[in-house]
N, C-alpha and C positions, 0 to 999 in steps of 0.2 A: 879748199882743194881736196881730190878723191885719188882713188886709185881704183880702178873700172874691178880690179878685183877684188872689191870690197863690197861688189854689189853681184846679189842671186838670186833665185828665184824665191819667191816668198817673202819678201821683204816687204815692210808695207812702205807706199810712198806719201808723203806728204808737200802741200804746197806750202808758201813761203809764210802764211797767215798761220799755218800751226796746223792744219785738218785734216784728214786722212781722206786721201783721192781715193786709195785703192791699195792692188799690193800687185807685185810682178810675177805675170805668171810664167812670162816667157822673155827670151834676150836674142838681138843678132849683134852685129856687129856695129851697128849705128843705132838701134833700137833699144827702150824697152817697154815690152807689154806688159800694159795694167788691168788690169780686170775692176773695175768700177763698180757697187751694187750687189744685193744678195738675192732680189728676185728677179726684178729688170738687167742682168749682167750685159755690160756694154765694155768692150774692151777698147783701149787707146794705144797709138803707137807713142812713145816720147820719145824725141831726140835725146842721146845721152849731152848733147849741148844744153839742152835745160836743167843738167842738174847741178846742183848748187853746192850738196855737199851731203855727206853719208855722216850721220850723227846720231849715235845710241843706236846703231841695228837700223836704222832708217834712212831712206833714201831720201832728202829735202830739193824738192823744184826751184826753180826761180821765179813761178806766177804763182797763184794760189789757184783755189777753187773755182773761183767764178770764169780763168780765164780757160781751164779747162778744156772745152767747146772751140774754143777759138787757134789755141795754140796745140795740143797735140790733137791728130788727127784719128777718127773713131775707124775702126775696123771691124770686119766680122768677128763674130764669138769665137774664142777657141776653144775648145772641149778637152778638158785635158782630164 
């Protein structure tokens, strides 16, 4: 279990496998944007319902890496 204020920008996230998706650059109210990659930057929106739990400064998913593509949806880059 979390408390949504536990979670902010810059965090990194990880999937359920242990790996580093990305890290958040940005949050709404159901959302949060991950920023994927350091040349190819590809950003994702996650429902905060996929996440699992906030553990050592990190924000942990409930799929891993591979479902990635499947489960949160990709969006335009943000330029922040």
């Amino acid at each position: 279990m979390f408390d949504r204020s536990e979670i902010h920008k810059g965090m990194k996230v990880r999937g359920n496998d242990g790996h580093t998706l990305g890290r958040i650059i940005a949050m709404t109210d159901k959302e949060l944007i991950v920023e994927k990659g350091f040349i190819r930057r590809h950003d994702f929106a996650v429902s905060l319902d996929d996440v699992r739990e906030v553990l050592h400064g990190e924000v942990v998913l409930n799929h891993g890496r591979d479902s990635l593509f499947s489960a949160p949806r990709e969006i335009p880059h943000i330029r922040h």
